[in-house]
N, CA, C and O atoms as a MOPAC input file, in Angstrom:
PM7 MOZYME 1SCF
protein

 N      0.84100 1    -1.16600 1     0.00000 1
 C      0.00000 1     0.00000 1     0.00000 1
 C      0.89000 1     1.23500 1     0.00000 1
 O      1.79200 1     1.41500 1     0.81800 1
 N      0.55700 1     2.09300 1    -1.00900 1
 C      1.51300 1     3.40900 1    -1.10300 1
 C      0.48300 1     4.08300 1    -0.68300 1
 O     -0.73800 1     3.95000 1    -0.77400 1
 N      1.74700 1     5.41300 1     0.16500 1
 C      0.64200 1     6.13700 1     0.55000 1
 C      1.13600 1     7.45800 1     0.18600 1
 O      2.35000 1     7.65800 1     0.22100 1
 N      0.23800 1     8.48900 1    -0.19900 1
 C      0.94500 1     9.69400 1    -0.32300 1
 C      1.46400 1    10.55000 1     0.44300 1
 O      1.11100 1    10.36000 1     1.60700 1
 N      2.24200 1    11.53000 1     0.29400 1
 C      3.03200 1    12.62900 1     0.98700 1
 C      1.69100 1    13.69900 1     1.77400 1
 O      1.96300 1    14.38300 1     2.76100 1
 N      0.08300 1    13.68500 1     1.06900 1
 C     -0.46200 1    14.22100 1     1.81900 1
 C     -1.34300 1    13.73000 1     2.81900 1
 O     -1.98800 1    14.54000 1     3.48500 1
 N     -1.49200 1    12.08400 1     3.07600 1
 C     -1.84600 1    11.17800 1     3.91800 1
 C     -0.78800 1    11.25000 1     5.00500 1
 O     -1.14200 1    11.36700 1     6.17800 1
 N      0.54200 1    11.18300 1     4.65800 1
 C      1.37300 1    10.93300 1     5.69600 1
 C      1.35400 1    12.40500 1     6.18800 1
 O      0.58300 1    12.13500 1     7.10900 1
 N      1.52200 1    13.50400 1     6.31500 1
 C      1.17400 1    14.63700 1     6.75900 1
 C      0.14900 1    14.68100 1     7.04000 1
 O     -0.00600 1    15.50000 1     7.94600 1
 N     -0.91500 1    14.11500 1     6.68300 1
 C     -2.22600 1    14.02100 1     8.18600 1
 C     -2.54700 1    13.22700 1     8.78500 1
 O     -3.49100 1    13.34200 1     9.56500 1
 N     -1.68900 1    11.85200 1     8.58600 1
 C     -1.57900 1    10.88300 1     9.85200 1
 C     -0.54300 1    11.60400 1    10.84600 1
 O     -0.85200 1    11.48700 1    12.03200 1
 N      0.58900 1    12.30300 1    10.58700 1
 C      1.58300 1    12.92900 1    11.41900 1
 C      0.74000 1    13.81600 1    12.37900 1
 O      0.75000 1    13.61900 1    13.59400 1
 N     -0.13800 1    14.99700 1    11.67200 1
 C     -0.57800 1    15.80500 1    12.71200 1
 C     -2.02200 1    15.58200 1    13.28100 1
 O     -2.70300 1    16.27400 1    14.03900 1
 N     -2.25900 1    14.38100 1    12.65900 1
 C     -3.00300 1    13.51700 1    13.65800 1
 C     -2.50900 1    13.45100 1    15.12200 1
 O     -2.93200 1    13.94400 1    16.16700 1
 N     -1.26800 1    12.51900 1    14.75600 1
 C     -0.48600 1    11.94600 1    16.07800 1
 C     -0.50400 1    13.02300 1    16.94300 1
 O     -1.12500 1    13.04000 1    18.00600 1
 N      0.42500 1    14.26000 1    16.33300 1
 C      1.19700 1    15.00600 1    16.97200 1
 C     -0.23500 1    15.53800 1    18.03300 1
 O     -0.37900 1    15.67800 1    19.24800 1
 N     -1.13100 1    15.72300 1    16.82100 1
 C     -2.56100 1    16.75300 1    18.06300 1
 C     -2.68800 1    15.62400 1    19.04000 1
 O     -2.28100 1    16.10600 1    20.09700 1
 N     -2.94600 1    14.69700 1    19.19900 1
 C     -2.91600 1    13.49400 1    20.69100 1
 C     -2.29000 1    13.31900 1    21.12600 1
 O     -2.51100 1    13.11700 1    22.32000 1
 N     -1.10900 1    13.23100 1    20.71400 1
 C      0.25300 1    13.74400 1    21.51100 1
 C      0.26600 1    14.71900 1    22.64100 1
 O      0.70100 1    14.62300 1    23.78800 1
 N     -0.70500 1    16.29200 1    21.59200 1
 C      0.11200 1    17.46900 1    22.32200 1
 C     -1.47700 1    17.45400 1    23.46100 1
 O     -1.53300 1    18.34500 1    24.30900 1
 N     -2.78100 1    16.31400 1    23.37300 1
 C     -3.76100 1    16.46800 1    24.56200 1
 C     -3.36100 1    15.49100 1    25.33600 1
 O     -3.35800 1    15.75700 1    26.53700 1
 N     -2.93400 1    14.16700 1    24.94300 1
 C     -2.34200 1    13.78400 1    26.38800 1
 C     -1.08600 1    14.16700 1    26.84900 1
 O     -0.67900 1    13.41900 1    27.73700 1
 N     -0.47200 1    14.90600 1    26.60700 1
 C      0.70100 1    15.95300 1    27.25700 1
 C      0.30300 1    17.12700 1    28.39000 1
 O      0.97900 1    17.84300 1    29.12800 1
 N     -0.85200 1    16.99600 1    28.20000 1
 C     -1.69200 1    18.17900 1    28.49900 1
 C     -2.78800 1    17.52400 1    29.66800 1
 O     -3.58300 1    18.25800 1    30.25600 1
 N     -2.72800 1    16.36600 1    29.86300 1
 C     -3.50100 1    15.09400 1    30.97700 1
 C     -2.14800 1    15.12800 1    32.01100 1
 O     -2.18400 1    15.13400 1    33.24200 1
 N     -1.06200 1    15.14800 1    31.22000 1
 C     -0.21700 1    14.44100 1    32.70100 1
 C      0.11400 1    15.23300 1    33.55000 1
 O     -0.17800 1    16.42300 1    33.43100 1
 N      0.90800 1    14.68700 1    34.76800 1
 C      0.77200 1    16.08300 1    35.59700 1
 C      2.61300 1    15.94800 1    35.89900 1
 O      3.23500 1    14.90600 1    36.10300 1
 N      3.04000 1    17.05200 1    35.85400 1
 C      4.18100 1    17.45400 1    35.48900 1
 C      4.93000 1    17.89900 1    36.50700 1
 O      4.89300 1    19.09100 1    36.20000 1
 N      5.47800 1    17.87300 1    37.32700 1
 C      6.26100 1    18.74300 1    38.15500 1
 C      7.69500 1    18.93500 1    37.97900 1
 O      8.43600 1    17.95500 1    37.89800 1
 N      8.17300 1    20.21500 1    37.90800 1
 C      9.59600 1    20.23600 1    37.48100 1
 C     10.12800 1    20.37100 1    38.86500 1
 O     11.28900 1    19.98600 1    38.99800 1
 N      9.44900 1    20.89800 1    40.07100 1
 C     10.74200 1    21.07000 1    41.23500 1
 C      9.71900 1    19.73300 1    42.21200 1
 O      8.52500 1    19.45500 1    42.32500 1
 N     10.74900 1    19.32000 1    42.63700 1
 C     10.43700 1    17.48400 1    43.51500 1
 C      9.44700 1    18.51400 1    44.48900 1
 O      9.33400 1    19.73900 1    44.44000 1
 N      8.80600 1    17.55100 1    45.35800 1
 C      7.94600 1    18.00900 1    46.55700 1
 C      8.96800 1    18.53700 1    47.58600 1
 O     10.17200 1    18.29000 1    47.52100 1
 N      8.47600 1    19.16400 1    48.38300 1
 C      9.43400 1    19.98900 1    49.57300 1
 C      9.17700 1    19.29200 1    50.64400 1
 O      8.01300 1    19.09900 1    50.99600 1
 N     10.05600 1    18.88900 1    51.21200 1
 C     10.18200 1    18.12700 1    52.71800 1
 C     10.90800 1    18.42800 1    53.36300 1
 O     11.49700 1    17.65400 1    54.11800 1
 N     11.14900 1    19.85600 1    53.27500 1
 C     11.73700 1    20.57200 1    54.57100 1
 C     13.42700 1    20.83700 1    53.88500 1
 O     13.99400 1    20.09400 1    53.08400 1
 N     13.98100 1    22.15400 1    54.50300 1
 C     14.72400 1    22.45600 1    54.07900 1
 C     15.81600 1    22.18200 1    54.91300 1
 O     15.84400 1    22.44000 1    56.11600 1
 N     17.04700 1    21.46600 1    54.03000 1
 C     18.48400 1    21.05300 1    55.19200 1
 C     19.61600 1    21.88500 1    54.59500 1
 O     19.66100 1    21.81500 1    53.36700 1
 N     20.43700 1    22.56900 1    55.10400 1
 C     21.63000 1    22.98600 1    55.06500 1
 C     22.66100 1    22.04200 1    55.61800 1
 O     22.50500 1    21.64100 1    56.77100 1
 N     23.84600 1    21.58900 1    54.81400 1
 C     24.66900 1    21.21400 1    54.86000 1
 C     26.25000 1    21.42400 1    54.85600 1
 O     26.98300 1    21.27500 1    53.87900 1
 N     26.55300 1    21.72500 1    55.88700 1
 C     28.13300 1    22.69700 1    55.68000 1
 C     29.45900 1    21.93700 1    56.46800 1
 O     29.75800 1    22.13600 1    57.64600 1
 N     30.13500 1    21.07300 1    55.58200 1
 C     31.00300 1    20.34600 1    55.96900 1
 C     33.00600 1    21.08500 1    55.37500 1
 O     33.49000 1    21.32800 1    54.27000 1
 N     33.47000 1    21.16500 1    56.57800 1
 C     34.73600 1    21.89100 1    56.39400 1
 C     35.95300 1    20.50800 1    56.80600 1
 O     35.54200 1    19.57100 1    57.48900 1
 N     37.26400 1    20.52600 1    56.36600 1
 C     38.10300 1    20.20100 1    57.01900 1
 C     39.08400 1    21.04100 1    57.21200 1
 O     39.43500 1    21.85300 1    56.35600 1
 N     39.82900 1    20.87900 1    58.81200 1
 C     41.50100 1    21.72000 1    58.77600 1
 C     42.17200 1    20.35700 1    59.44300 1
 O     42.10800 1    19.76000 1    60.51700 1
 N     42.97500 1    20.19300 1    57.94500 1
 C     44.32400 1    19.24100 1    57.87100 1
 C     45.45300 1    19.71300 1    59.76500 1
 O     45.95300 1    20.74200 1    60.21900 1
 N     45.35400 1    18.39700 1    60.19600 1
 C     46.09300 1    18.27600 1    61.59600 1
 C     45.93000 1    19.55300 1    62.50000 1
 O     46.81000 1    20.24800 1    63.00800 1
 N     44.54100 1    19.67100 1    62.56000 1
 C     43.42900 1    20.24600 1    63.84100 1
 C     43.18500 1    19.72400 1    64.69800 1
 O     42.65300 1    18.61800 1    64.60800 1
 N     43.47700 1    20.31600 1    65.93900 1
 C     43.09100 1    19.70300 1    67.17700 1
 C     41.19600 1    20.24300 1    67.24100 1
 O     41.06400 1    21.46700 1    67.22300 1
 N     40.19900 1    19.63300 1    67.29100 1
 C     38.75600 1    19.59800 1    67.38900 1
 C     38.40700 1    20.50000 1    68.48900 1
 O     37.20100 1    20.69000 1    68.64800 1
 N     39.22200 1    21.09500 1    69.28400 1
 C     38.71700 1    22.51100 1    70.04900 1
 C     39.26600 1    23.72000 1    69.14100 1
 O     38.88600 1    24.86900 1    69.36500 1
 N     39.96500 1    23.49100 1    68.34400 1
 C     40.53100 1    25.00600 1    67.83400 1
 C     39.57100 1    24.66200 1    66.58400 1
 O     38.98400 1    25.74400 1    66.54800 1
 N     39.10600 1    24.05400 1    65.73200 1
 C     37.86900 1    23.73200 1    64.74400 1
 C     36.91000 1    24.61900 1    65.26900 1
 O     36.61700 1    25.79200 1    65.03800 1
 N     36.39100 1    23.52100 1    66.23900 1
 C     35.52000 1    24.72400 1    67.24500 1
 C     35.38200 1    25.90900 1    67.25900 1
 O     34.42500 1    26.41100 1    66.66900 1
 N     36.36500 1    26.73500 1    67.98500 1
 C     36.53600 1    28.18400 1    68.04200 1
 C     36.77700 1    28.68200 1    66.80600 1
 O     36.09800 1    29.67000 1    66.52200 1
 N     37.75200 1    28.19000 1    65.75600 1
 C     38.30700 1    29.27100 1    64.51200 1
 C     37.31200 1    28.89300 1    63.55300 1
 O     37.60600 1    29.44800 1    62.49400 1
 N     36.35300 1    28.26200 1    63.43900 1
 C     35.05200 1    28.01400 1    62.61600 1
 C     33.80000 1    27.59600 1    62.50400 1
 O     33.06000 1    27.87000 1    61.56000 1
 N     33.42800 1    26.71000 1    63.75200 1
 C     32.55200 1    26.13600 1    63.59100 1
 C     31.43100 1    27.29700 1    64.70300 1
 O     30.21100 1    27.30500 1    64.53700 1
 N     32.08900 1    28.13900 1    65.72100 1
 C     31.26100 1    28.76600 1    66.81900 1
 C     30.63300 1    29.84200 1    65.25200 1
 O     29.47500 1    30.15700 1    64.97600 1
 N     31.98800 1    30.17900 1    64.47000 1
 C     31.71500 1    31.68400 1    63.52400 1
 C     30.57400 1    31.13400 1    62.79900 1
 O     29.51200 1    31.74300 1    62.92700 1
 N     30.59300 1    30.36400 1    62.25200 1
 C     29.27900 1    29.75300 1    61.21700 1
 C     27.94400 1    29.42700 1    61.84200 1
 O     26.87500 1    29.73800 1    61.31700 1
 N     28.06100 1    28.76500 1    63.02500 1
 C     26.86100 1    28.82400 1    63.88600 1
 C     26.06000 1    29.87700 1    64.23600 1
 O     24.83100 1    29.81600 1    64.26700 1
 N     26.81800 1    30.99300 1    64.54200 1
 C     26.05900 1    32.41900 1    64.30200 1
 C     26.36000 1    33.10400 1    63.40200 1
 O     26.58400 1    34.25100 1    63.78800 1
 N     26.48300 1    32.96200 1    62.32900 1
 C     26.33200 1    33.36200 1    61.18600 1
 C     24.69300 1    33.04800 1    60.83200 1
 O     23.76100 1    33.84100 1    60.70000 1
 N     24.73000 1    31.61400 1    60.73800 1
 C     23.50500 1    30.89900 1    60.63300 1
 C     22.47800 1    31.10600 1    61.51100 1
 O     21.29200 1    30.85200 1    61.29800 1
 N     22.87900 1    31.49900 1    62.34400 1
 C     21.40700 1    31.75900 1    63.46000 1
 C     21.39800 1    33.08700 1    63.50600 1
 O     21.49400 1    33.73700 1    64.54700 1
 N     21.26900 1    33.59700 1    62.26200 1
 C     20.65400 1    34.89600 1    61.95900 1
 C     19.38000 1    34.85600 1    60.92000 1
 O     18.41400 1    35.58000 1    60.68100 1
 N     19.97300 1    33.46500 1    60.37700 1
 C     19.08600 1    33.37800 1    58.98100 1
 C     17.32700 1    32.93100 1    59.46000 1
 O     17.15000 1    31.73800 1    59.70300 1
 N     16.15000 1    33.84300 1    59.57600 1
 C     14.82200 1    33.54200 1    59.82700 1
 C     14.52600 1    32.32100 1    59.31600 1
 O     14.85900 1    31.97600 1    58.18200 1
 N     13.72200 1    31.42100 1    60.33400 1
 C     13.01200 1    30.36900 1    59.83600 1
 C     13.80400 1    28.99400 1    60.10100 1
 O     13.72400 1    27.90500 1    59.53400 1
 N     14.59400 1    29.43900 1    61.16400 1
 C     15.52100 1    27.76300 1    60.88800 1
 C     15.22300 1    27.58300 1    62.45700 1
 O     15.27900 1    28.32000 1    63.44100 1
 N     14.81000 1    25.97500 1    62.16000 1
 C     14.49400 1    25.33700 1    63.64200 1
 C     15.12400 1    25.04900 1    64.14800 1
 O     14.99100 1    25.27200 1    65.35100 1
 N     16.13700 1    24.43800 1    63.76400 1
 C     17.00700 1    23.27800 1    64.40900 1
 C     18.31300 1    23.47700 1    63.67600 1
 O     18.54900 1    23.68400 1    62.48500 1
 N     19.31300 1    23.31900 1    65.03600 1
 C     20.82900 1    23.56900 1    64.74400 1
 C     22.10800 1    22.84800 1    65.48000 1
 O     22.49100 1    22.97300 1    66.64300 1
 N     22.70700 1    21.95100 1    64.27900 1
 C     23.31700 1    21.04600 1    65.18400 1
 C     24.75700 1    21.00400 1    64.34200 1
 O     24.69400 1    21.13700 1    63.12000 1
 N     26.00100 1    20.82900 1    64.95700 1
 C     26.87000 1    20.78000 1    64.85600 1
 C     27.75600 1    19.27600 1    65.19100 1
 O     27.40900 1    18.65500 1    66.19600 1
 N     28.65100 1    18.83600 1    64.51500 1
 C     29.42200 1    17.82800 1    64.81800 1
 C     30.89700 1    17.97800 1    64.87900 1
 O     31.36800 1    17.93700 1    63.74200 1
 N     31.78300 1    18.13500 1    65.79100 1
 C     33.20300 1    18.47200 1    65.30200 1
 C     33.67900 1    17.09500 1    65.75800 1
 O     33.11200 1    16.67800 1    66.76800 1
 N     34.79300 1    16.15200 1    65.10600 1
 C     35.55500 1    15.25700 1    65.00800 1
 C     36.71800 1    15.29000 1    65.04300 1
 O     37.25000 1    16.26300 1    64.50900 1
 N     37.68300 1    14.13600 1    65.75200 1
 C     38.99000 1    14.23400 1    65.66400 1
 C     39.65900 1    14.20400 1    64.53900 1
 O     39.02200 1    13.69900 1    63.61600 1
 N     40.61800 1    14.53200 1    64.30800 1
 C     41.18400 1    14.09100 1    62.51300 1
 C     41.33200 1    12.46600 1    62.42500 1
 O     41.27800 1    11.79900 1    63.45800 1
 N     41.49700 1    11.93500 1    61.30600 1
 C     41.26800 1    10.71100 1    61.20400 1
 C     43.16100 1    10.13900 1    61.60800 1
 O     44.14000 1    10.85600 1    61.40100 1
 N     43.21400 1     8.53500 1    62.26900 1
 C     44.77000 1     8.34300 1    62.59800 1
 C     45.47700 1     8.40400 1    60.96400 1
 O     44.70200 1     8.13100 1    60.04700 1
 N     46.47000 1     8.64400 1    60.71900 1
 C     46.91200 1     8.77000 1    59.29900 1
 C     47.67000 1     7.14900 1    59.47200 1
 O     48.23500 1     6.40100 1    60.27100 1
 N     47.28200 1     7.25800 1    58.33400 1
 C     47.93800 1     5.57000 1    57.34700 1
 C     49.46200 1     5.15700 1    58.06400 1
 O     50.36800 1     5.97600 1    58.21800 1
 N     49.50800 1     4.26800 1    58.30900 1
 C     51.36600 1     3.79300 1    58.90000 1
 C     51.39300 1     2.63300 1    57.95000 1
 O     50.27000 1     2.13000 1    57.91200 1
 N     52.24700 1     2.01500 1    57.16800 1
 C     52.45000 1     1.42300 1    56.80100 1
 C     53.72800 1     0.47900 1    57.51000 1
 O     54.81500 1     1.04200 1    57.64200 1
 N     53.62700 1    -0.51700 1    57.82500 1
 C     54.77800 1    -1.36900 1    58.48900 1
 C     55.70600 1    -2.07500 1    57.27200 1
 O     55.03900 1    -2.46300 1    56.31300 1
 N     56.81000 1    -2.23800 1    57.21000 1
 C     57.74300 1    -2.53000 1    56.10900 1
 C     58.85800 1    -3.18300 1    56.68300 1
 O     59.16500 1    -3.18800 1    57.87500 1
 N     59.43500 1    -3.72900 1    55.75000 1
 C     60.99600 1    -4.01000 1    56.24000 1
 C     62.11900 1    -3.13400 1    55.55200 1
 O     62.20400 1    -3.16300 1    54.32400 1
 N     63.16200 1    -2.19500 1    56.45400 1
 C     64.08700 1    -1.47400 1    55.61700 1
 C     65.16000 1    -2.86700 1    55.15000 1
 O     65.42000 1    -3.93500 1    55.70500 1
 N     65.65100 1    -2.14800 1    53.69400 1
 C     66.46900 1    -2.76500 1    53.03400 1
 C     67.54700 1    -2.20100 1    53.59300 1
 O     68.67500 1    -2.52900 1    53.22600 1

């Protein structure tokens, strides 16, 4: 079955018009649902003792942040530095 160039141009915008009404059924959301807003602010200082972290950044950012309206909850974690790698060997 041949079909002509002006059949196939109105089977096309056939499609395309049902196309463009069920495009027009679905429901679309471009930004995800909101479940609450988290700030995340993770720093390191290379061979820091976790009280001077404390004081030289983590107290400054905490009130920095607790200026900003609307925030409930405020929690902080400071950690020791991690033990660094030793490798055991035999000298030659």
């Amino acid at each position: 079955m041949k079909l002509s160039a002006f059949r196939i141009v109105i089977i096309f915008s056939v499609f395309a018009l049902l196309a463009g009404i069920m495009l027009s059924k679905l429901s679309i959301s471009f930004m995800p649902p909101s479940r609450g807003s988290i700030l995340t602010v993770s720093y390191g200082l290379e061979n820091s003792d976790p009280l001077i972290s404390e004081q030289s950044v983590t107290s400054i950012l905490e009130n920095s942040l607790s200026t900003i309206s609307g925030i409930k909850k405020q929690s902080s974690i400071v950690s020791p530095p991690p033990i660094p790698y030793c490798k055991v060997g035999k000298l030659v």
